[in-house]
C-alpha positions as CSV (number, residue, x, y, z in Angstrom):
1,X,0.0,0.0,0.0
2,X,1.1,3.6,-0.4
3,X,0.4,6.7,1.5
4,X,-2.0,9.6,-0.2
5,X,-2.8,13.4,1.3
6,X,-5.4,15.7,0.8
7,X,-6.0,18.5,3.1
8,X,-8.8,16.5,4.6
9,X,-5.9,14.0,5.5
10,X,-4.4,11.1,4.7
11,X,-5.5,7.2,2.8
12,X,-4.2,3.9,2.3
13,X,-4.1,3.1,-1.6
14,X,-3.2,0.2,-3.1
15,X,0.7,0.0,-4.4
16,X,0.0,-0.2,-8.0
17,X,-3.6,1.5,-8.3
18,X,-3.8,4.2,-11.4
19,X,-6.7,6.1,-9.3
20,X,-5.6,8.2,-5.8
21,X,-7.2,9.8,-3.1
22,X,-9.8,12.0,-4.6
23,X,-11.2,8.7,-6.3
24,X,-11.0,6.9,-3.0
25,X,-12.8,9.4,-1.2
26,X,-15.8,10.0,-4.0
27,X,-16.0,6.2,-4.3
28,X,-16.5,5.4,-0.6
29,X,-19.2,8.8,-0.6
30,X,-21.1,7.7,-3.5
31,X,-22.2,4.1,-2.9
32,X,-23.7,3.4,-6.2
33,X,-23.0,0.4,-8.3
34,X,-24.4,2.4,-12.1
35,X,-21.1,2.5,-14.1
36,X,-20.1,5.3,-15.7
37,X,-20.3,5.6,-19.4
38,X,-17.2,4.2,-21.4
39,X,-17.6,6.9,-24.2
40,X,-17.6,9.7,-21.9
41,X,-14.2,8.1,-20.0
42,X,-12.7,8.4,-23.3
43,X,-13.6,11.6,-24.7
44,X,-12.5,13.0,-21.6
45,X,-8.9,11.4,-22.7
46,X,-9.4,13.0,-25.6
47,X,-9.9,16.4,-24.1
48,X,-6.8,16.1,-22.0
49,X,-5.2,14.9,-24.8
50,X,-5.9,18.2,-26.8
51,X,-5.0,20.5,-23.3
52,X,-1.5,19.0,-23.3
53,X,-0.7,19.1,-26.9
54,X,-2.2,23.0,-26.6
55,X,-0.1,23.1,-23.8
56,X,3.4,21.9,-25.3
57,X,3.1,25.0,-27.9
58,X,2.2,26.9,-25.5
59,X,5.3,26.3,-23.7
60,X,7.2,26.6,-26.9
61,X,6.0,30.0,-28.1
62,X,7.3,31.3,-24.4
63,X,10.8,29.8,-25.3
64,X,10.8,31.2,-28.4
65,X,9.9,34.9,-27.0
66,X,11.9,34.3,-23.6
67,X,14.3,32.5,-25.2
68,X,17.3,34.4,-23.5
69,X,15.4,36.0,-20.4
70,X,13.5,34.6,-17.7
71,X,10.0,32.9,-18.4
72,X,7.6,34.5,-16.2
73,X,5.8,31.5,-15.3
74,X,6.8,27.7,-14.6
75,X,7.0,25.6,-17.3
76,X,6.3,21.7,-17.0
77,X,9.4,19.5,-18.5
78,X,9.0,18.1,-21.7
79,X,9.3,14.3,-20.5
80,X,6.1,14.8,-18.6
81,X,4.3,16.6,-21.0
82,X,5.1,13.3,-23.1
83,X,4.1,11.1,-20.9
84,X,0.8,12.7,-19.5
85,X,0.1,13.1,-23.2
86,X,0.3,9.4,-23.7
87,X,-1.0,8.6,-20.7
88,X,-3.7,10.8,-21.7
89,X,-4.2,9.0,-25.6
90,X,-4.5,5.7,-23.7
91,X,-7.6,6.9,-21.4
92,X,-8.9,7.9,-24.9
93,X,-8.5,4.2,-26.4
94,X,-10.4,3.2,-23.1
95,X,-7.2,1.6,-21.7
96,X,-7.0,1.6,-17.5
97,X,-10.9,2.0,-17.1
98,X,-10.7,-0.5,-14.3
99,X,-8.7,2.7,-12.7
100,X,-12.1,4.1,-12.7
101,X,-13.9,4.1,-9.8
102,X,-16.2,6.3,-9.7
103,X,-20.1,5.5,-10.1
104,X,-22.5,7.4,-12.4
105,X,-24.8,8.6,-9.5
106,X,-22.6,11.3,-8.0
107,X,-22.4,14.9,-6.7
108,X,-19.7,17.5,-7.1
109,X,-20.5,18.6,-10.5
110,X,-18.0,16.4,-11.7
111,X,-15.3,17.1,-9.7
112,X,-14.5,13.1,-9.0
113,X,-14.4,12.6,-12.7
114,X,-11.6,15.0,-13.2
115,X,-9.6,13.9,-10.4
116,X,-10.1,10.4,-11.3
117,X,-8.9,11.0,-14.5
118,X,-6.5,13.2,-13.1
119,X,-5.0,10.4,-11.4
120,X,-5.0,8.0,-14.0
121,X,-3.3,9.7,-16.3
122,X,-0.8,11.2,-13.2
123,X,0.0,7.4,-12.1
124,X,0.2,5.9,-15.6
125,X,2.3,9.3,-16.9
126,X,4.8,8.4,-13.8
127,X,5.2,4.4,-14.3
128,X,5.9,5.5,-18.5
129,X,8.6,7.6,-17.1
130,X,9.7,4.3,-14.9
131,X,8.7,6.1,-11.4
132,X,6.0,4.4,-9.0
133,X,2.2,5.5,-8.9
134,X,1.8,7.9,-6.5
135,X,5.5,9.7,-6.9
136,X,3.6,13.5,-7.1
137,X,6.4,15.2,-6.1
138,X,7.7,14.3,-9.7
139,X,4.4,14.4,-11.5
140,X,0.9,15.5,-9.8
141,X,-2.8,15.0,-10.5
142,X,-3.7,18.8,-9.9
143,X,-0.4,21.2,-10.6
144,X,0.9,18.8,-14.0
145,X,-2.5,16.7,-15.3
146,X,-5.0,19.5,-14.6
147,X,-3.1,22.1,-16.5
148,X,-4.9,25.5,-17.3
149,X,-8.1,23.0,-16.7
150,X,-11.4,22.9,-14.4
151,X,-14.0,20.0,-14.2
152,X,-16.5,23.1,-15.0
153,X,-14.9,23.4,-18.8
154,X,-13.4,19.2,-19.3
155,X,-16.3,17.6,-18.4
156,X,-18.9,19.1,-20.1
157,X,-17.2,19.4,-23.1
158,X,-16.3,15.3,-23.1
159,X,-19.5,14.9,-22.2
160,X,-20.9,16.8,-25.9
161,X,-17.6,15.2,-27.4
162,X,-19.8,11.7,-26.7
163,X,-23.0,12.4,-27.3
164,X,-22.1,13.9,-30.7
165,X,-20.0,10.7,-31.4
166,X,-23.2,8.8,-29.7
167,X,-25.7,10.5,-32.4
168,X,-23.5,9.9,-35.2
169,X,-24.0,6.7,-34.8
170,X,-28.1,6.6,-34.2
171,X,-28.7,8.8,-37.4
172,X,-26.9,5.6,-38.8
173,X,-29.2,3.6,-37.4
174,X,-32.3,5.4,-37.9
175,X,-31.4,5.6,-41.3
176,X,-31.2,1.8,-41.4
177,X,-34.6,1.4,-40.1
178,X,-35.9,3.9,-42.5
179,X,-34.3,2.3,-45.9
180,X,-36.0,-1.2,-44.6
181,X,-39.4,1.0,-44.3
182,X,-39.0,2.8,-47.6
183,X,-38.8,-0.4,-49.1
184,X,-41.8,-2.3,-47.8
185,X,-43.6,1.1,-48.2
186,X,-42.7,0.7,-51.8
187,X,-43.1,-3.2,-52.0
188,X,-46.5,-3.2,-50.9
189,X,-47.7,-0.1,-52.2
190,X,-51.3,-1.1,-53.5
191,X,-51.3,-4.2,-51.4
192,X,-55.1,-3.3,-49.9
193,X,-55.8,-3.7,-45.9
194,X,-58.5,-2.4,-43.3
195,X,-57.5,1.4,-42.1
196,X,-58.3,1.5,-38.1
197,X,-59.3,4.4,-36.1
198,X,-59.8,4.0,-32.4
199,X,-58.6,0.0,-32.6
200,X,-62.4,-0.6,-34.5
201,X,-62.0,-1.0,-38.5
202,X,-62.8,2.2,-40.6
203,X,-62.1,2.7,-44.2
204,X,-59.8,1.0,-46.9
205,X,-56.4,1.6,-47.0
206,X,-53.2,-0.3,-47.7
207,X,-49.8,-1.6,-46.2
208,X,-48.0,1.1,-48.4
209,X,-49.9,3.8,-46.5
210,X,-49.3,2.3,-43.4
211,X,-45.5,2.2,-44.0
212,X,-45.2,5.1,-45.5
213,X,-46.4,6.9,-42.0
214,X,-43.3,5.3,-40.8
215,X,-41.1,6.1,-43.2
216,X,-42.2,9.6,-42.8
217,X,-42.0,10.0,-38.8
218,X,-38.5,8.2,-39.4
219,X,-37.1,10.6,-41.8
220,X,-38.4,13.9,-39.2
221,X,-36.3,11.3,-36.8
222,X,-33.4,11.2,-39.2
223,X,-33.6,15.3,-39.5
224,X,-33.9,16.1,-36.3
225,X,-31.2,13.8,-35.2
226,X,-28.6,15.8,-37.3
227,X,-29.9,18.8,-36.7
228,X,-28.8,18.1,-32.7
229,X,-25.2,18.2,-33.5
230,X,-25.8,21.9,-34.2
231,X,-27.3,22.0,-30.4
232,X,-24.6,20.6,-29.1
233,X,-21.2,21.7,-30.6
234,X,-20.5,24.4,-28.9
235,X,-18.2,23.8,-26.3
236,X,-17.0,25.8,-23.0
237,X,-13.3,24.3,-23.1
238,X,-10.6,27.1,-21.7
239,X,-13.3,28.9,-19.5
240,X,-11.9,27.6,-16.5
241,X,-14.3,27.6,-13.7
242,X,-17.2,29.8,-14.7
243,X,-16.6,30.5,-17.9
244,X,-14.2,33.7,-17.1
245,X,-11.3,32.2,-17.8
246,X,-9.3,32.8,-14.4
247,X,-5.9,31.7,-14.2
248,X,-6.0,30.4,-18.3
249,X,-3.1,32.0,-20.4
250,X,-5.5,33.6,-23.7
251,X,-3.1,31.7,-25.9
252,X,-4.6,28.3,-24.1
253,X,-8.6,29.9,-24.7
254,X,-7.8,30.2,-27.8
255,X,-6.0,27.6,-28.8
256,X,-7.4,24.8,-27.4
257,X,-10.1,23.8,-29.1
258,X,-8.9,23.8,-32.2
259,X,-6.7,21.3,-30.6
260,X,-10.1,19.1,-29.7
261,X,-11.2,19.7,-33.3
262,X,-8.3,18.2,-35.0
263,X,-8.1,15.3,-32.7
264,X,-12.3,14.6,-32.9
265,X,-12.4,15.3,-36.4
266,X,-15.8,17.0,-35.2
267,X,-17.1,20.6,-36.0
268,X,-17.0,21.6,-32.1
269,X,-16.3,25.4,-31.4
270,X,-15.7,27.9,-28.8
271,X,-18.5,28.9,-27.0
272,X,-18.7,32.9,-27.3
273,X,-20.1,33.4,-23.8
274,X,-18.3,31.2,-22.1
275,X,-20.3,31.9,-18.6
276,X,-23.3,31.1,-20.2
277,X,-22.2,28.0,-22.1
278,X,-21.2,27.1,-18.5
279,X,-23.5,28.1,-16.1
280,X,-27.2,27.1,-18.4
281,X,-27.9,23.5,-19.6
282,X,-30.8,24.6,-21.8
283,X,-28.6,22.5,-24.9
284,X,-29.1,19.1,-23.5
285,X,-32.5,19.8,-22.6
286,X,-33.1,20.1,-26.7
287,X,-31.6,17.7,-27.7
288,X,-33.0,15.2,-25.2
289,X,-36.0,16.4,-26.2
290,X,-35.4,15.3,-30.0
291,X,-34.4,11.9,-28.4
292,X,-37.9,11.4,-27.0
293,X,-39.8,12.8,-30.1
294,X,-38.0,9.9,-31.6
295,X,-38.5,7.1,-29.1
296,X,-42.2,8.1,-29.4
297,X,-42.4,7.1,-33.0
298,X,-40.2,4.0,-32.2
299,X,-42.7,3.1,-29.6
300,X,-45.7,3.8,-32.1
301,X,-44.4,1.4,-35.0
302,X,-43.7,-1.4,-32.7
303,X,-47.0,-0.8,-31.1
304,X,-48.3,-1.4,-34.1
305,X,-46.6,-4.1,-35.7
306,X,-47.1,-5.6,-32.6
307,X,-51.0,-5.2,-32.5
308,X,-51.7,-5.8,-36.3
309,X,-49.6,-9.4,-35.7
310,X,-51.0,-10.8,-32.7
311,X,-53.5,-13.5,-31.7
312,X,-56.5,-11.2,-31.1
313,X,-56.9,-10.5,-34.6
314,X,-58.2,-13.7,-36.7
315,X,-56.6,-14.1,-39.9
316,X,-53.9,-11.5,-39.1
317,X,-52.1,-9.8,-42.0
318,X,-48.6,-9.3,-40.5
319,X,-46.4,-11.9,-39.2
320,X,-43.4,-10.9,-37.2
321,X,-40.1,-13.6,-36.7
322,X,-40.2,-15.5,-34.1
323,X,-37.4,-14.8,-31.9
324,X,-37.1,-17.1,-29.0
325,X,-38.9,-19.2,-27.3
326,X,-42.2,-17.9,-25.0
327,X,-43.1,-19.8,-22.3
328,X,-42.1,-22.2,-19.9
329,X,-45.2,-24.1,-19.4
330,X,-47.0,-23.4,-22.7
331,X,-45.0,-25.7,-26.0
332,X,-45.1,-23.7,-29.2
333,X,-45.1,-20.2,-28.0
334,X,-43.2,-17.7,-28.6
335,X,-44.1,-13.4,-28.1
336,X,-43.5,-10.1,-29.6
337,X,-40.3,-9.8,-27.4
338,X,-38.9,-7.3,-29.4
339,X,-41.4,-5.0,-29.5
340,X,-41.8,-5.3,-25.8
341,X,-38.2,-4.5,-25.3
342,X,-38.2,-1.6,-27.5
343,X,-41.7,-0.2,-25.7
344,X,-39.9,-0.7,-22.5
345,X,-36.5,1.2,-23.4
346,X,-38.8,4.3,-25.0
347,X,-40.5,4.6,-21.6
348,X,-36.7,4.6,-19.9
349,X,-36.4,7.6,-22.6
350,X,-39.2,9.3,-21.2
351,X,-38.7,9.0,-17.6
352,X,-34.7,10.2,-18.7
353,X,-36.4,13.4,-20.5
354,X,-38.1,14.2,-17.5
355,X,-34.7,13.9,-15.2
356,X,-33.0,15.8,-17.5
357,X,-35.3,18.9,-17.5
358,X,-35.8,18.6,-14.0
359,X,-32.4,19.0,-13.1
360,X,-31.2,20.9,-15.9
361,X,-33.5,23.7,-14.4
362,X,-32.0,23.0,-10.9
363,X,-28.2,24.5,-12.1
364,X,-27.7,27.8,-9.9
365,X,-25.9,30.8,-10.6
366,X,-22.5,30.1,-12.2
367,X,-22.7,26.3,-12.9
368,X,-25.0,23.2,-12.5
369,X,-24.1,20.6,-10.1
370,X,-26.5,18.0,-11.7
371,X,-24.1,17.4,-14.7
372,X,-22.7,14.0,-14.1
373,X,-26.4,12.9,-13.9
374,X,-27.4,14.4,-16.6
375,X,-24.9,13.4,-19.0
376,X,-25.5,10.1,-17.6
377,X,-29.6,9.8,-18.2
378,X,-28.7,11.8,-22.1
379,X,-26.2,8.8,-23.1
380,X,-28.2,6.0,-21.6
381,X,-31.0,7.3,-23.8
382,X,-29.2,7.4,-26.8
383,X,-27.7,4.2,-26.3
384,X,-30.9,2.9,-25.9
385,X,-32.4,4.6,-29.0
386,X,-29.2,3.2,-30.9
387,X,-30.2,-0.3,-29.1
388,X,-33.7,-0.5,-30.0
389,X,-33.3,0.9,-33.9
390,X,-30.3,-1.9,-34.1
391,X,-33.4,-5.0,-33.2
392,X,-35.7,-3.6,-35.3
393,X,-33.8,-3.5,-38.2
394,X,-32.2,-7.1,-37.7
395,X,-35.1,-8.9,-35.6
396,X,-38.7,-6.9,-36.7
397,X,-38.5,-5.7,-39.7
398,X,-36.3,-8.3,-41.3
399,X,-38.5,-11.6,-41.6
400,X,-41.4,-9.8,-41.0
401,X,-44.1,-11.6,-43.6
402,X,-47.0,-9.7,-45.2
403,X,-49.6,-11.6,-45.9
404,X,-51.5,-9.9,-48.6
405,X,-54.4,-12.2,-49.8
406,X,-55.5,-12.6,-46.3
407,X,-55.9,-8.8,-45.5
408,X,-57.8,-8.2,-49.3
409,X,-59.8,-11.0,-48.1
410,X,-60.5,-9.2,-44.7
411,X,-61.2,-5.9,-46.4
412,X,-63.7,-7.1,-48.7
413,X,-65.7,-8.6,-45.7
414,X,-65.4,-5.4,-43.1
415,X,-68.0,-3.4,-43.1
416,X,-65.8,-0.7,-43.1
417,X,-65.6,-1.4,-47.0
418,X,-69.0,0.3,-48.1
419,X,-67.8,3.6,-46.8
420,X,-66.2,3.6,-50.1
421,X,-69.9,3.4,-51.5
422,X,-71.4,6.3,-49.9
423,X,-70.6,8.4,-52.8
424,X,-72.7,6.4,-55.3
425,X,-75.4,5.0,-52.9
426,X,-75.5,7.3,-49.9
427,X,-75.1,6.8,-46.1
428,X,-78.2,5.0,-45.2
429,X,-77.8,2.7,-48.5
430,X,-74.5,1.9,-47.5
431,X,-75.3,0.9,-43.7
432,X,-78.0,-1.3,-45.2
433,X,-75.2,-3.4,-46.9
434,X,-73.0,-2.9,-43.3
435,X,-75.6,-4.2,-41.2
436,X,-76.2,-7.1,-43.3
437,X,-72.6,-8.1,-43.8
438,X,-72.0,-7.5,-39.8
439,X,-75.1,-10.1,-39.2
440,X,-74.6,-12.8,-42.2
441,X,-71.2,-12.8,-42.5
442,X,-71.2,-12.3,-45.9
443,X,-68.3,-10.5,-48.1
444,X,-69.5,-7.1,-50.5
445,X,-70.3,-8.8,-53.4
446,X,-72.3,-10.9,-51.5
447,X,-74.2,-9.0,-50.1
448,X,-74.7,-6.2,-52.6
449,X,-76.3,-9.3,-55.3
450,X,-79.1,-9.1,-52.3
451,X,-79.9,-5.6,-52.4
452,X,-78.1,-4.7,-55.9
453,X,-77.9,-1.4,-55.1
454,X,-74.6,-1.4,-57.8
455,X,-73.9,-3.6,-60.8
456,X,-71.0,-6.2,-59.5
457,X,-68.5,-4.4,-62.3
458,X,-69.8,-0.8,-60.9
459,X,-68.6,-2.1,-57.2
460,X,-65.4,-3.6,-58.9
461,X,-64.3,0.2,-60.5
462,X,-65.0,1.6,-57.2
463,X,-63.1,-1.0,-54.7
464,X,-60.0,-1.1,-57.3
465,X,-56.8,-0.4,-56.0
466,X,-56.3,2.7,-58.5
467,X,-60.2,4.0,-57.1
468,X,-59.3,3.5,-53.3
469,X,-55.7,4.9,-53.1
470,X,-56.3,7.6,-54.8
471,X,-56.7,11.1,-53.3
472,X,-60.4,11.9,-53.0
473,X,-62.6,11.4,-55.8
474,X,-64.2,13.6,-58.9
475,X,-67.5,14.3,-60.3
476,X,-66.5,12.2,-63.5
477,X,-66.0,9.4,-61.3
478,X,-69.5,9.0,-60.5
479,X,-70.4,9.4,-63.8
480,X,-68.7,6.5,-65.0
């Protein structure tokens, strides 16, 4: 074991641990077992990664003026600037998370993250230089790895550094969904089925329609989604502690995030109000916002897929694949377990939304304590959203059988059918023919030879494909 101090006093830490003190303490404060998100360790490697390297010409523009004078300020050595900055590249790979201690649920505005970090990147900097972990008299967490840095400017900024890299990757996936829409929307264009309003059967319509309302809410999704990054680019990195940027050399503020950029490859820029980039969350609470505009279409498709393919319905028109088995008692059944799973992430989504307006609106004054959590609740939603997209594609919609003769089949004996009448017969007329389908059983044609209200080639031109799917109808239509 080695010996650590704080000003609150002295710990036992184990001999070759990359975390320290302040980890210890946070992690023995905050018994939670939620783990912190991955992405967000490494993009915070990545912003330390871009301080140092900001740092290094920093140091060498002062030699360069001061070159045969006095530098006014210390100056870290180059072999730990080296170090710390692959000490720093590794954190951004993922490498030494186990070093990581610290839970999701936390307070201190993200305070233990930094210093965490801080001292994985101090410990791991010291054993590449062949010292021991804990050796800060050489190299230390606050004065050497927390350089011209606050928690108030890192960890926000890592946190929008991964959920930019975490929406990349759902407008990839909603995209995916979409082009497996499109093309049922386009497969099954004219293919007739019952419309629904208020789960009772209404008026003809087809599983082109139906698909194409998907395809539509899933492209707003798709806009929306990269739209966000516009939200969410704009970084407070170099403001320091409330955004004034106390104790920063102006080279550093302005320098370092074009630093970030060229290491993300991501159009992030300097926030021009720095205080209020740092002190109002309003950002996250838009583009959570978009998340849950799209996890309530998700939630609407697989309700419906789900509905139009189960049990309750007799000669059901959509068949979904059959994923696992059901039941442990009942041989042969299997259930809409995807569906359910996505349903049951979108409500996680929802309940997130509210968490992260709630708190969002707590922040006070210069800065908002409620980050960590926040960030937390915003990633967990989009990893969800990227989860439930990803079974969709490969375990809905893929497989998913239409089953076209049996939903014509269903249309022409739904009442709902002689709606399409009422232009040529009337309202009344066209109950007639409801009623007695309703009581007989019988299909339109049927029925209609009874009462022959319409010649059966009359009824033909009207229920066609071409006559029901178009928009409205004309006066030379009933004319014909």
């Amino acid at each position: 074991m080695r010996i650590e101090k704080d000003f609150l006093g002295s710990r036992e830490i184990p001999e070759e641990a990359l975390y320290g003190i302040h980890a210890l303490r946070a992690k023995e404060n905050f018994p939670d077992q939620t783990p912190f998100h991955t992405e967000w360790y490494k993009s915070t490697g990545l912003v330390k990664l871009a301080c140092y390297e900001t740092y290094e010409r920093y140091s060498k523009a002062l030699y360069k003026k001061y070159h045969n004078k006095k530098i006014p300020v210390r100056i870290i050595p180059e072999n730990i600037i080296n170090a710390l900055k692959q000490a720093a590249e590794e954190v951004s790979e993922g490498l030494h998370r186990d070093h990581f201690i610290i839970p999701a649920m936390q307070g201190g505005a993200g305070t233990s993250i930094n210093m965490n970090i801080n001292e994985i990147i101090t410990n791991r900097a010291l054993q590449i230089m062949g010292k021991q972990p804990g050796d800060y008299e050489s190299t230390d967490p606050i004065e050497h790895a927390n350089i011209f840095q606050s928690t108030n400017d890192v960890i926000p900024t890592s946190l929008k550094i991964s959920i930019i890299q975490s929406l990349q990757n759902l407008e990839e996936q909603i995209n995916k969904v979409r082009k497996q829409i499109e093309f049922l929307e386009n497969k099954y264009r004219n293919a007739l089925r019952i419309g629904y309003t208020q789960m009772q059967e209404a008026v003809p319509s087809s599983f082109g329609k139906l698909f194409s309302t998907y395809n539509e809410a899933l492209s707003r999704d798709w806009w929306r989604v990269s739209k966000a990054f516009e939200r969410i680019k704009v970084v407070n990195l170099g403001g320091s502690a409330i955004g004034t940027g106390l104790t920063v050399p102006t080279y550093f503020i302005m320098e370092v995030v074009p630093s970030l950029q060229r290491l993300t490859g991501l159009p992030i820029t300097r926030s021009e109000n720095l205080p209020d980039t740092t002190s109002n969350l309003d950002a996250f609470v838009e583009i959570h916002a978009i998340l849950k505009s799209h996890a309530v279409n998700l939630e609407k498709i697989v309700s419906d897929i789900r509905l139009l393919s189960s049990d309750l319905k007799n000669n059901k028109e959509i068949t979904i694949p059959q994923k696992q088995v059901g039941s442990s008692i009942m041989p042969g059944k299997t259930n809409p377990v995807i569906p359910e799973f996505v349903i049951s992430s979108m409500h996680k989504v929802y309940s997130n939304d509210s968490l992260v307006s709630g708190l969002s609106g707590q922040g006070n004054l210069e800065l908002n304590a409620y980050l960590p959590v926040i960030g937390h609740a915003i990633l967990e939603s989009l990893k969800l959203l990227i989860a439930a997209n990803s079974t969709i594609e490969l375990n809905l919609i893929k497989g998913m059988q239409i089953e076209t003769k049996s939903a014509l089949k269903n249309l022409l004996k739904s009442p709902s059918i002689t709606t399409a009448l009422t232009p040529y017969i009337g309202y009344n007329k066209a109950g007639t023919l409801a009623k007695e389908m309703k009581k007989e059983n019988l299909d339109i044609f049927e029925v209609n030879d009874k009462y022959k209200f319409l010649s059966k080639e009359k009824i033909e031109r009207i229920l066609s494909e071409d006559n029901l799917l178009k928009l409205g109808f004309r006066i030379n239509d009933l004319l014909d």
